[in-house]
N, C-alpha and C positions, 0 to 999 in steps of 0.2 A: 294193505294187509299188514294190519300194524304186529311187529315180532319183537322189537327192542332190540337192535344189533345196533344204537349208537348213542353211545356213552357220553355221558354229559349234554347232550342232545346233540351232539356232532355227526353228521353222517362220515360212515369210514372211507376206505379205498374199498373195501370188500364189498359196502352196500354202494360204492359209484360201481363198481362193477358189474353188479345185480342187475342194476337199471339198464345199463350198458348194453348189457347181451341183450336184454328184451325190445330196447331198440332196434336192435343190430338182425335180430329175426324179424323181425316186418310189424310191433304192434306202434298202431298211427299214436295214440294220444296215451301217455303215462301218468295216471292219477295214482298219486304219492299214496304211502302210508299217510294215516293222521300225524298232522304236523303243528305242535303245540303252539298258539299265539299270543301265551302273556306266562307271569311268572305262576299262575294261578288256574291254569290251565287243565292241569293234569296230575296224572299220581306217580307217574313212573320218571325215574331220571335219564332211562335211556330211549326213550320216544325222543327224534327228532324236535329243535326248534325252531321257529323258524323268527327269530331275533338273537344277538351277540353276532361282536365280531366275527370269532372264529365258528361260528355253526353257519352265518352268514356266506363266507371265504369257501365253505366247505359244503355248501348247496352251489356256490356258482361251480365249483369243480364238476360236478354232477350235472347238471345243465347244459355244461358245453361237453361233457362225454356224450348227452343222448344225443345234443344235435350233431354233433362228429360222427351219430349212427345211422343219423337220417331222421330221429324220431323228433315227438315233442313232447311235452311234459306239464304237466299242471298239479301244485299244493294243493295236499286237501286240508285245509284250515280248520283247526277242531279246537274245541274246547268241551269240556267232559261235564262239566255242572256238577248234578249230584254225582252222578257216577264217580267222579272223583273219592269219594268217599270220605271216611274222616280218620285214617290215619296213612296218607298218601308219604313214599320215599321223596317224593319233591316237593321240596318248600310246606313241609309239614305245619310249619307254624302259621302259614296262611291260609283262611279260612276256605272252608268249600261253600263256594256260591252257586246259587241255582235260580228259579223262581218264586219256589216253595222251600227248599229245603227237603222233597220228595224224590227219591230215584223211581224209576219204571218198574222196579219191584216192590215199590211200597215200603221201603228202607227211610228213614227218618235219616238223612244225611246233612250235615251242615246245618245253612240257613239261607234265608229266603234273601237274595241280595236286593239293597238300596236302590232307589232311582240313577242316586249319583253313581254307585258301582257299576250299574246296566251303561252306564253312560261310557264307561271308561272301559268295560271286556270291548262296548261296540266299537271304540277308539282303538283299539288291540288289535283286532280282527284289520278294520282297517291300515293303520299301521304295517299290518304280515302283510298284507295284502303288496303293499307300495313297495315292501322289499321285495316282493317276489318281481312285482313284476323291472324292476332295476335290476334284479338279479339277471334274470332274460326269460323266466318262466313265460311258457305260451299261453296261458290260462290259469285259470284260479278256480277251486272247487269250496265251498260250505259245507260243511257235514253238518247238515242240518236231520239225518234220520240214527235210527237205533236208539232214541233215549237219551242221546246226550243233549249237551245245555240249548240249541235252539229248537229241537225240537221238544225238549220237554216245555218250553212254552206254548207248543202249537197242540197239546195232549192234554186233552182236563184229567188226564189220570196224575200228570206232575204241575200240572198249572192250578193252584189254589187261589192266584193273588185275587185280592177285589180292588186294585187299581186300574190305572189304563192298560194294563198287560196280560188284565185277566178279563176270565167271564164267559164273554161271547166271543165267539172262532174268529171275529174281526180283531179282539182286542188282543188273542192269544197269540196269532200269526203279526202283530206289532211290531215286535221285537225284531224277531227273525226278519222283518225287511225294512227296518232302522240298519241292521247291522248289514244286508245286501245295497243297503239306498248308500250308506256310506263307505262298503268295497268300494263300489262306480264311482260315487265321487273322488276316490282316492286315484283309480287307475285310470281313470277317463274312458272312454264309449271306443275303444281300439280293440279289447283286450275280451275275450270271451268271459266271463263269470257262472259259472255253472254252479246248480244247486243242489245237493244230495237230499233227499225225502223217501222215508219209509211211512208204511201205516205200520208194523209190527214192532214190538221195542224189545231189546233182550230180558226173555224171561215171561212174555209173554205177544204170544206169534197172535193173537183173536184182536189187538187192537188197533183202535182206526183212527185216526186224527182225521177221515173224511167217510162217514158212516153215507153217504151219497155222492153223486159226481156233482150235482150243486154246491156241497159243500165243499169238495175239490175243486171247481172253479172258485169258491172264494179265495182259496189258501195260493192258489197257485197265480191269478190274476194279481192278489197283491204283490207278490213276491213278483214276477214279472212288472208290473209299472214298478219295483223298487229298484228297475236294474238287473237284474237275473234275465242270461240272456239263452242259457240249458238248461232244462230238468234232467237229473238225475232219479228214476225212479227203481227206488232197493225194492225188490221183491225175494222173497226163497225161494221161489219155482218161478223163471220167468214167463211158464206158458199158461200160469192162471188167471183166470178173468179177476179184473180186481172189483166187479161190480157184478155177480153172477144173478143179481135179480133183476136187472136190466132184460125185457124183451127186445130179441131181434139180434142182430149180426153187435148192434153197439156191446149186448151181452157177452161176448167172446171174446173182448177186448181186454189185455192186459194192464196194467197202470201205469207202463210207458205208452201206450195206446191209447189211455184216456186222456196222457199228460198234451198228448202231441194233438188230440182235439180238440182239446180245450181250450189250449194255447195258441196252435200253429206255431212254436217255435220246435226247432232240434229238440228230441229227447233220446235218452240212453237208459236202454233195457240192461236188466242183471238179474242173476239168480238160478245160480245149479245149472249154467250153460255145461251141456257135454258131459255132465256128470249125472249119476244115480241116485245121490242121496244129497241133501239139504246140509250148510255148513255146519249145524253143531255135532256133527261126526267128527271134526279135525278138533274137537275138545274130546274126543274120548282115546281111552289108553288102546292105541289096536284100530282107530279110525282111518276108515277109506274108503272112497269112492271111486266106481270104477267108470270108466269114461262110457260115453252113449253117442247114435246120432244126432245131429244138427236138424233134424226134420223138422220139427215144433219150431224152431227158431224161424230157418230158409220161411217155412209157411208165414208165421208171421210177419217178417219182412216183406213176404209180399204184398201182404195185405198193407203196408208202409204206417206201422205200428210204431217203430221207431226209427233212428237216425242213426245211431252208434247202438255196438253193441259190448257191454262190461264183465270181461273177465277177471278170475280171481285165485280161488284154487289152483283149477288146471293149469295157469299161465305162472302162478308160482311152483308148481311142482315139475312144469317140462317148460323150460323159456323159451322151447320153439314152437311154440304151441301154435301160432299162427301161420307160420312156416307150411308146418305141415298137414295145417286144414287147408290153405292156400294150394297143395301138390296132392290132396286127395290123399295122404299117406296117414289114413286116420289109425290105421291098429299099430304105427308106431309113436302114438302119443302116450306118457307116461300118467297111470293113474293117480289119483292124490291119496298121500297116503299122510298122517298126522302129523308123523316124524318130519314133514316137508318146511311144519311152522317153526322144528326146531335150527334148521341151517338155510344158509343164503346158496344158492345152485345156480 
C-alpha cells in the first residue's frame, strides 16, 4: 500500500513501526509497499528504495523489528515504466522507459526502451533482489500487475514492440520471465519468489492479458520454468470467476483458482476481502468501505482455490485485523475510511 511516508526513499522509525504492529497482531507474510529498484524506477522521492547505503541499513532495521514480532516479510520490487510519466520528482532528467513508450491509459509517455536498457532494469531487479535477500528478507515479490513496467509487456494494449519482446503472448511475457529467470539466479532456489499479476490495469478494469485460461497457462507456465515459485493473482473482487464462460464447477473459479490449477504451485487470492466496495473509493474525498463477512472467502478456500489469502485496506486501516477475525470479534474491526492512506496507524 504504497502512501510515501519515506523521504529520500528511506524507510522511517514510524514506518518500522507500522510494519511492527502488523507483525506483532498475527499477519504470517508482509508484502512491502512497492519498493523502487533502480534510479529509474519511479516518479516519487518518497517511495522506498531498495538500493544506497542508508535506505539499505534502514530496511535491515525493519526486518528484524517483524522478525522480533514473529512475522515475515517479503519486497515488492517495482518498477513503474510508463506510468512513471514524464515529469516525475525523481531523477527527472532520466528518461521514462517502458516497452512502447504507452501507459494503460493510452498516454504517450516516455519511450520505448533499448534491448540494452531491458537488459540493465532486468540487472536492477536482480540486483534488489540479492540485497533483499542479505538483508534477511524471507521472500521477494514482482509487481508484475496494474500497468506498470512488466506487466505492460505482457498487455498488447502497452506492448507495441515488433522485436523479440513483442507480438505474440510468448514473446510479450519474455521479459517479465528474463527478469524472474534472473531474481533466481540471483537468490538461488532457497528463497520463495512470488509473482504479482492482474488482468485489469489502472484506468481500465475490462482488460485481459489472458482473454482464456489457455492463454493463462501460457503466461503463467513461463514465468514458472523462469523461476517463479507463487502467483500472486490481483483481482478487485476476489469471489469473481475470472473465466465466467467456462461451463461447469471450472466456471466458478476465481484467478487465484485458475492460477493454482494451472500451475499446482501456492497462489494468493486478493481483492475487497471483508470489505463492500472495490479500492478506487480510498481515491475519493469522503471514501469508505464498510467491512462485510468472510463467507465468499471460508467457501472458496474450501474449495482449495487458493493458498494465502492478501489483505490491504482493512489491514492498513485496523493492524489487528487478523487478531480479531482469529477471536471471531468481527464488529470490532475498523472500517476503511480514505483518510486511512493519509497516516501510518
Amino acid at each position: 500500500m504504497t502512501r510515501e511516508f519515506s523521504p529520500a526513499g528511506i524507510v522511517t522509525d514510524e514506518v518500522i513501526s507500522y510494519y511492527a504492529r502488523r507483525a506483532a497482531a498475527g499477519v504470517g507474510l508482509l508484502i512491502t509497499e512497492g519498493v523502487y529498484v533502480s534510479e529509474d524506477s519511479g516518479e516519487s522521492t518518497r517511495v522506498p528504495r531498495l538500493f544506497g547505503e542508508p535506505q539499505l541499513a534502514a530496511w535491515k532495521r525493519l526486518v528484524d523489528a517483524v522478525h522480533a514480532e514473529g512475522g515475515l516479510i517479503a519486497p515488492q520490487l517495482w518498477h513503474l515504466g510508463a506510468e512513471r510519466m514524464d515529469h516525475p520528482s525523481y531523477n527527472p532528467a532520466l528518461p521514462t522507459l517502458s516497452p512502447s513508450g504507452v501507459s494503460a491509459s493510452g498516454a504517450a509517455y516516455g519511450r520505448a526502451a533499448t534491448i540494452a536498457e531491458l537488459e540493465r532494469i532486468r540487472d536492477d531487479f536482480a540486483r534488489a533482489a540479492l540485497a533483499a535477500k542479505d538483508i534477511g528478507f524471507d521472500a521477494l515479490e514482482l509487481h508484475g500487475a496494474h500497468g506498470y513496467l512488466l506487466d505492460q509487456f505482457q498487455w498488447e494494449g502497452t506492448n507495441h514492440r515488433d522485436d523479440v519482446y513483442g507480438g505474440s503472448l510468448e514473446s510479450r511475457t519474455r521479459f517479465p520471465a528474463e527478469v524472474a529467470a534472473a531474481v533466481r539466479a540471483a537468490v538461488g532456489s532457497d528463497i520463495p519468489v512470488i509473482y504479482r499479476f492482474s488482468q485489469w490495469k489502472e484506468g481500465d478494469y475490462t482488460a485481459r492479458i489472458a482473454k482464456t485460461p489457455a492463454e493463462l497457462e501460457t503466461i503463467l507456465t513461463t514465468l514458472a520454468e523462469a523461476g517463479v515459485s507463487v502467483f500472486h493473482a490481483s483481482t478487485r473482487r476476489h469471489w469473481e470467476p475470472a473465466f465466467p464462460e467456462v461451463e461447469g464447477q471450472d466456471g466458478r473459479l476465481g484467478l487465484a483458482g485458475w492460477t493454482k490449477k494451472i500451475t499446482g504451485l501456492p497462489s494468493i487470492a486478493v481483492g475487497s476481502v471483508g470489505l463492500n466496495q472495490v479500492f478506487h473509493v480510498a481515491w475519493q474525498e469522503g471514501g469508505r468501505a464498510e467491512t462485510t463477512g468472510l463467507e465468499p472467502l471460508l467457501e472458496q478456500f474450501g474449495r482449495s482455490e487458493f493458498d494465502l489469502i492478501a489483505v490491504g485496506r482493512v489491514l492498513l486501516s485496523d493492524p489487528g485485523w487478523v487478531r480479531k477475525v482469529r477471536n471471531c470479534r468481527f464488529d470490532e474491526i475498523r472500517p476503511f475510511q480514505a483518510e486511512d492512506l493519509e497516516r501510518l496507524s
